[in-house]
N, C-alpha and C positions, 0 to 999 in steps of 0.2 A: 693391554689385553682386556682389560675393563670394561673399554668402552666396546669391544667387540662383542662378547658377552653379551652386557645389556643389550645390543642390538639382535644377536640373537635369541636370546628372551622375544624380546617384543615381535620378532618373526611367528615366532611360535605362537603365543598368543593372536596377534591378528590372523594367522590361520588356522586354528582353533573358534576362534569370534563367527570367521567365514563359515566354518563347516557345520558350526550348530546352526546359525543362521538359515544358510541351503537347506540345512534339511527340516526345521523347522517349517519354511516355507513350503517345503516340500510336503511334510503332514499336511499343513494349512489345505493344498489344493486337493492330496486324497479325499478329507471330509468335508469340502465344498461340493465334488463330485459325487459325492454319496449323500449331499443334503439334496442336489437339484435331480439326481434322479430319482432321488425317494417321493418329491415332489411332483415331477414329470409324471408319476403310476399316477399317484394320487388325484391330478388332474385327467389323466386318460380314463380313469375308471369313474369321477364324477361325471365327465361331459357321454360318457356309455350310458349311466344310467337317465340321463334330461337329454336326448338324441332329438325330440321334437320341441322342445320351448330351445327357446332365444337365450345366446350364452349372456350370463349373469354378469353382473358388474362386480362380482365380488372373485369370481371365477377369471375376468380379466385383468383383475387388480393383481393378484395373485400369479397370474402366468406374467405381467409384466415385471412384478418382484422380483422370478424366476429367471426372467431372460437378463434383466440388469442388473443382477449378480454376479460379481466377479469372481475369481478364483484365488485373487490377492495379486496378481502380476499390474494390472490398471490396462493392460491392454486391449480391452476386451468392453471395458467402460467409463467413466468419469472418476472411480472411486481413489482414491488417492492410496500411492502402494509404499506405504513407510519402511517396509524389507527391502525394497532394492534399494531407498533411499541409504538405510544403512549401510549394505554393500558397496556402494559405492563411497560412503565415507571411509569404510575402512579399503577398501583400496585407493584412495587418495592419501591417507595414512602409509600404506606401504611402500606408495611411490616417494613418497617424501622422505622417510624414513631411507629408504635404498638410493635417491637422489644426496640425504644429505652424507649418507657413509660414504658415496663415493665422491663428494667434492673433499672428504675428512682425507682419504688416502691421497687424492691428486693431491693435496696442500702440502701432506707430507711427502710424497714423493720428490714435489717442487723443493721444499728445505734441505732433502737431502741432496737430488743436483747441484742448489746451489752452496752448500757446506763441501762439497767436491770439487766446484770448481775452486773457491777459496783456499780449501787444502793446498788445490794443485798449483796454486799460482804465489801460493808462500814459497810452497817448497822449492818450485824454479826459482824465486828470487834467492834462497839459499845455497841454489847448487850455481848461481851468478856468479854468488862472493867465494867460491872456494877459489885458493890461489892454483893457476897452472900445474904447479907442482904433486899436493895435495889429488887436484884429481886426477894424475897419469897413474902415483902411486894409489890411491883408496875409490878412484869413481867408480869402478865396477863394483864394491860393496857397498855402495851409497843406495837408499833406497826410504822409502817410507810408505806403504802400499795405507790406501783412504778404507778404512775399515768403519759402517754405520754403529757400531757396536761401542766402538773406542769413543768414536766424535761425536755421539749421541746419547742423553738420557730418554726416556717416555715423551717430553714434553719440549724439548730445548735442545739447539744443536750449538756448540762451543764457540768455533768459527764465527761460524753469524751473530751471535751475539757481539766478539770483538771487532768485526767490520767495520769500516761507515760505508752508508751507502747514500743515496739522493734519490728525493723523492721529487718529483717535480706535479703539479695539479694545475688543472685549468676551468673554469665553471664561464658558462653562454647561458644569456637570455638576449633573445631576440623578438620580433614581429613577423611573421613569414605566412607567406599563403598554402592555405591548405586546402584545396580546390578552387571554390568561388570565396573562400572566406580568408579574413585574415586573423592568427591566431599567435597567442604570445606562446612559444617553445623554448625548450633549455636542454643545456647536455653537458656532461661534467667528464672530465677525461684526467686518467689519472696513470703515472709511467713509473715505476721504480728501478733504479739505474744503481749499478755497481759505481766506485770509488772512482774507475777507470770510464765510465758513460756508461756501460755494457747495458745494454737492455734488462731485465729478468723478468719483470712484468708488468701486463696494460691492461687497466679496464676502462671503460666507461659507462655511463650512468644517464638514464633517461631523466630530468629535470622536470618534475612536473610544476610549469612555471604558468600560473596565476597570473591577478592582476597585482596580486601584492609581492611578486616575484622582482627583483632586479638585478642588476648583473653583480652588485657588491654582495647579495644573497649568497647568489649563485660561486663566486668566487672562495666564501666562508666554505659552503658546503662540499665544495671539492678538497678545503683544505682537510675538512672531516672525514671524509673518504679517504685520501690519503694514507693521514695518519692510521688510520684503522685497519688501511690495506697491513702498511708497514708492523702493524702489531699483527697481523696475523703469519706473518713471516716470524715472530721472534725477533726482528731485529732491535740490537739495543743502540745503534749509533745513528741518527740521522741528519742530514742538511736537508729542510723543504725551500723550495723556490718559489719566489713570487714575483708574479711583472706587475702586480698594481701596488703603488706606491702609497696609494689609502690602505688597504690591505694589510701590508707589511707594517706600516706606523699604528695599525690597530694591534697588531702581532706583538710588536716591540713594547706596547706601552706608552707608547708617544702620543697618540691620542687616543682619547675615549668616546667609544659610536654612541652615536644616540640615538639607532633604531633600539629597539629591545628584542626584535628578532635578530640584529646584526651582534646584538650585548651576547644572546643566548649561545648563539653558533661559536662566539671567539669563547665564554666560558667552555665550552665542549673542546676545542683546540685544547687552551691551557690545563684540563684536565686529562688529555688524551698524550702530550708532550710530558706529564710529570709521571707516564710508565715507562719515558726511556731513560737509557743511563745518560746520553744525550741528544738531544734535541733543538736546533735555531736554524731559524730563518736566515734565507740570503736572497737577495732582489736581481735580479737579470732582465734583461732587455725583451721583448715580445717574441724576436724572429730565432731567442735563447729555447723556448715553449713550445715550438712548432711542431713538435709530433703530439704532444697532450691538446693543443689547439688543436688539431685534425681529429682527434679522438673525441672532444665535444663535441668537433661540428657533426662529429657521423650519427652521434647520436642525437642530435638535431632533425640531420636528417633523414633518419628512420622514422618519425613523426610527422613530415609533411610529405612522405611518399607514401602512394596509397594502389593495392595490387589491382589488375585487369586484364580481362580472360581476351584473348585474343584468339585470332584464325591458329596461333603460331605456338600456342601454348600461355601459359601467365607470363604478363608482364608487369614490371612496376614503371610509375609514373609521378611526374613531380611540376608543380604549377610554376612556370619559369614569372620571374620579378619585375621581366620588360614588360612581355605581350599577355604574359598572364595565360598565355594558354597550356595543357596538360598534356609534358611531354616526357617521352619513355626515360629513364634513369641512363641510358648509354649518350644518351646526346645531349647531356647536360653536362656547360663547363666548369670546373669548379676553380676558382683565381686564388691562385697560390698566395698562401700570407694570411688574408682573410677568410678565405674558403668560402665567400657568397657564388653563388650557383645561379647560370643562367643556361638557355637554348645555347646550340652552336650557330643559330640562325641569328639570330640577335646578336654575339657578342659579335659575329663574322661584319654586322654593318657595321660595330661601336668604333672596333679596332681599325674599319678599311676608312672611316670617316677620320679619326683619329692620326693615321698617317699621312693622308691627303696633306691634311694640317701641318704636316710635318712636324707632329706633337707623340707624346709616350703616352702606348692607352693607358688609363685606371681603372679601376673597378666602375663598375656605372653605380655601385650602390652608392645613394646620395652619403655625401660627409665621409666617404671609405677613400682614401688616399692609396690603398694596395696598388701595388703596379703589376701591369698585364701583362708577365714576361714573354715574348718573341717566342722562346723556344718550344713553349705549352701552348701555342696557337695553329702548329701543327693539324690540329684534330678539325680545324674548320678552315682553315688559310691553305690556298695552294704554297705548298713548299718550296719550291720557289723564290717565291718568295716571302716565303718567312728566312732562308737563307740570305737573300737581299738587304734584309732589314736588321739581321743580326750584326753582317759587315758591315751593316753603316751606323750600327749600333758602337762597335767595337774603335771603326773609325774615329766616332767621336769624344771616344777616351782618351784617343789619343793626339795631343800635341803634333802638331803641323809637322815640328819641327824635328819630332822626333819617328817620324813615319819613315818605312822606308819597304817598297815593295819587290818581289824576287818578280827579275827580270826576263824570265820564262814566261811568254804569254797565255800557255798555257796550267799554268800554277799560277802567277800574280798575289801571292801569300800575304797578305799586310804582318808586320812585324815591328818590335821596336827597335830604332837600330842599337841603343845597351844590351837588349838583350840578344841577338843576332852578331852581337861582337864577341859577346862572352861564351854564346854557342861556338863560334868559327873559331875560338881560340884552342877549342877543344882538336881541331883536325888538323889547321894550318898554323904553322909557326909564324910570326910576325902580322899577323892578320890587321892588327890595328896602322900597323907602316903602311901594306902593300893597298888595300882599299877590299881585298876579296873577303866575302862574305859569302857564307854557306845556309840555304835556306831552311829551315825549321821544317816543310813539311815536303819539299819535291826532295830535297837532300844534295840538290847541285850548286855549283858554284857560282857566282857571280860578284860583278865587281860595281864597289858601292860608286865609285863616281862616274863612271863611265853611264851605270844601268843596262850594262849589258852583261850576256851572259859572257864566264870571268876569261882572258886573254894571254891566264898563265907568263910566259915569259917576256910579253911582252908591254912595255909601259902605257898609259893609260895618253903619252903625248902621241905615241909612233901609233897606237891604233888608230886615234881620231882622223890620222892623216889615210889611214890602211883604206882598200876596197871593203874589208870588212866590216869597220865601222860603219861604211855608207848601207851596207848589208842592215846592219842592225836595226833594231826597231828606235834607238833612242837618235840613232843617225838621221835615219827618217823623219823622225818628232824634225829636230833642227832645221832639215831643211825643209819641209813644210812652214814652220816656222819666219825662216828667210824669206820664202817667197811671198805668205801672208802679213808679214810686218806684224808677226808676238811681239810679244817683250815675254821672259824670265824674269819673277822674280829672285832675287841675289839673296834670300834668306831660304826659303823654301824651295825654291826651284819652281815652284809654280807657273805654269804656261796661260797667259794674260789675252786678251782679244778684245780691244775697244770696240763698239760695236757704234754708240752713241755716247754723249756728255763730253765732259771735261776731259785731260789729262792729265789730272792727278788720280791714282790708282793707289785704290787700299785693297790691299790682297787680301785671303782668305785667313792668314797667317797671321796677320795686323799690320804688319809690312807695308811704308807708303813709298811710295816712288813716283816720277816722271815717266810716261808711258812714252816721251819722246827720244828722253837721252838716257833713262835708268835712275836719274842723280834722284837720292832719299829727299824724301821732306821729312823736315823736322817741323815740330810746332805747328802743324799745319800751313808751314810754308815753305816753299821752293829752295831747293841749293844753288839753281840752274836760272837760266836768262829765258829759258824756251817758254814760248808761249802755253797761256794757260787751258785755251780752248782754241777750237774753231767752228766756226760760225758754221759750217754744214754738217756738221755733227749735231748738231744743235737742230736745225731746219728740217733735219732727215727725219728727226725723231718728232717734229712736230706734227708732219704729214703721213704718221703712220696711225693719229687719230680718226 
């Protein structure tokens, strides 16, 4: 209640300050108006009596006195108006003053949310451990209602003090264009997470980064942020996190910096950690960081966007890294991980050259390894295929050998077959005996040797022989197959086509074989007598130059 008080004290006074001010200024102008009129006679009744000689120079000197004389507001001439300058400091004074009571109340409001949710999530863990019994007889008189009164002094909330929470911080300095120029930027991002990850709070911090700025600077001074977020919480238990491993060995004591701005920053840490009850460092990995990473970068990039008034209303705009030219904040992509920022025009060529190659984009920023995930490509890629390049993404996780696709040609689901066994176990009884497997996303059955859809009660020899099998698509495959002279290979299943070269065939699988007779090579040599090439195979493919 103290502090409320004071603040209205000082209410009073600065408007108190205002109203003699106003009105001071206010006399001011009555007898400026009665000096320039008393003046104005004085002058109409000299120039009445000299109506034939030539106005004086003393007489002009004097009316120009008269005319550039202010009233004390300055708007009327050059003279400088020290009253409003006042007024206006004291109403910057009262904004501050009422800006900072109410960040005072939200902070406190914030302690108190989070000492309620703490309440409430002990107290469930309490009513976990009552035994069955205990709560049929006494759960309806169970009860503990979160009163601010009980779990709160003036200054400190009970709960929060015995939490641990985590604090995680992130600090960037970069090089980035900022129209036609390039300019060193920084941004500090800072997240305090409950015991459980839970969010509770985020800020970040414009970095005003110099030439004497670096990124270990910058990493120091988030840690300072942090910490000091954390003290303004009250809280007395923390884990802070760090992914630079110079960083954390300056943290620890293991090594000693030898900048004296990096000495100064880590002194401020270790006196900012001896206000809690406790306080240490733990190290985690980059992609550990990624929401206080995104919180630097934003505040990054609020410094290299810059507003413009369009047909369309204001727009913001940002100098993309490829082509350098100056483009609206909506069509800029930002690559996950790293968060460098480019056009959608630009990454749309990086990414389309990129697959050509049959390579995984990266970031284009020089020396940034981030990878350009498929499914954030949306925003400039027709979907399509970006759909296309997911499956063949997903494809190539997976083992040849462990592939196996629902044989609906209209679903064709890729799946693993461990996991598509242990699904169908759930529906069908003996799933692993009979071959029928159940697809994951159409939900029908089919059967894993055949690849066709599944033939219930009957066996997988009397299909092959059935009209229906010749029906099926995998039927089909075969006899195409027959009549083209494939080969299968015996490990994958894979369907083979010599077109030119030798016959010795190494599958997609690694699997080698005889394309004449099937028989495996070993060692890169033959099991079989069959020839190794033939010479129009050979001929064919030289007259195709």
């Amino acid at each position: 209640m103290a502090t409320t008080d004071n603040g209205d004290d000082v209410a009073v006074i600065l408007e108190e300050q205002r109203e003699e001010i106003t009105a001071a200024k206010t006399r001011a102008r009555d007898h400026d108006l009665a000096f320039n009129l008393q003046m104005q006679e004085a002058l109409a009744a000299s120039r009445a009596a000299h109506t034939s000689s030539p106005e004086s120079p003393s007489a002009r000197d004097l009316d120009a006195a008269t005319v550039n004389f202010t009233g004390g507001d300055g708007e009327d001439g050059d003279e400088f108006d020290i009253t409003s300058l006042i007024l206006q400091d004291i109403a910057r004074v009262d904004q501050e003053r009422q800006d900072r009571e109410f960040g005072e109340q939200e902070m406190k409001r914030l302690k108190v949310e989070l000492d309620r949710r703490i309440h409430d999530q002990k107290f469930a863990k309490e009513i976990m451990n009552i035994p069955d019994g205990d709560w049929s007889k006494d759960g309806d008189n169970i009860h503990k209602p979160y009163t601010v009164e009980a779990a709160s002094s003036a200054s400190s909330f009970a709960s929060i003090g015995d939490e641990s929470f985590r604090v995680y911080c992130k600090g960037l300095v970069n090089e980035e264009m900022i129209g036609d120029t390039r300019a060193m930027v920084g941004g500090i991002g800072v997240a305090i997470c409950d015991s459980a990850d839970n969010l509770i709070w985020e800020v970040n911090k414009v970095l005003e980064a110099g030439e004497t700025k670096t990124s270990l600077i910058a990493e120091m001074e988030a840690l300072v942020l942090g910490l000091d977020e954390a003290l303004t919480f009250d809280l007395g238990r923390v884990t802070f996190f760090i992914d630079d491993f110079k960083i954390f060995n300056f943290v620890t004591g293991r090594v000693v910096p030898r900048l004296s701005t990096v000495a100064t920053l880590l002194n401020q840490v270790t006196l900012l950690r001896a206000k809690f009850t406790y306080c240490e460092p733990s190290l985690l990995a980059r992609n550990d960081v990624k929401f206080v990473f995104k919180l630097a970068r934003d505040a990054m990039v609020s410094q290299i966007k810059w507003p413009e008034e369009t047909s369309k209303g204001r727009t913001f705009k940002e100098t993309c890294g490829i082509c350098y030219e100056g483009i609206t904040v909506d069509k800029m992509f930002s690559v996950d991980g790293c968060f460098h920022r480019f056009c959608f025009s630009c990454m749309k060529q990086h990414v389309e050259v990129k697959l050509l190659e049959g390579k995984t984009a990266s970031c284009p920023k020089d020396q940034c390894q981030s990878e350009v995930k498929m499914e954030c490509c949306a925003k400039f890629l027709d979907p399509k295929l970006v759909d296309v390049m997911i499956q063949r993404k997903k494809e190539g996780l997976i083992s040849v050998s462990d592939k196996v696709y629902c044989a609906y040609p209209k679903c064709s689901e890729l799946m693993v077959k461990a996991e598509v066994l242990e699904y169908t176990k759930q529906f069908f009884v003996g799933a692993d005996r009979s071959g029928a497997r159940k697809c994951m996303k159409c939900q029908l059955f089919f059967c894993m040797n055949c690849k066709v859809p599944w033939h219930y009660d009957i066996t997988c020899e009397d299909f092959s022989r059935s009209k229906g099998y010749k029906k099926a698509g995998d039927g089909m495959l075969k006899s195409l197959a027959h009549s083209k002279r494939w080969r299968q290979c015996v490990k994958c299943n894979n369907m083979v086509e010599l077109i030119w070269g030798c016959y010795h065939i190494t599958c997609r699988c690694g699997y080698e074989f005889c394309y004449t007779c099937g028989a495996e090579w070993k060692l890169k040599k033959p099991t079989c007598a069959c020839p190794i090439w033939d010479e129009r195979n050979i001929i064919r493919r030289r007259q195709r130059y």
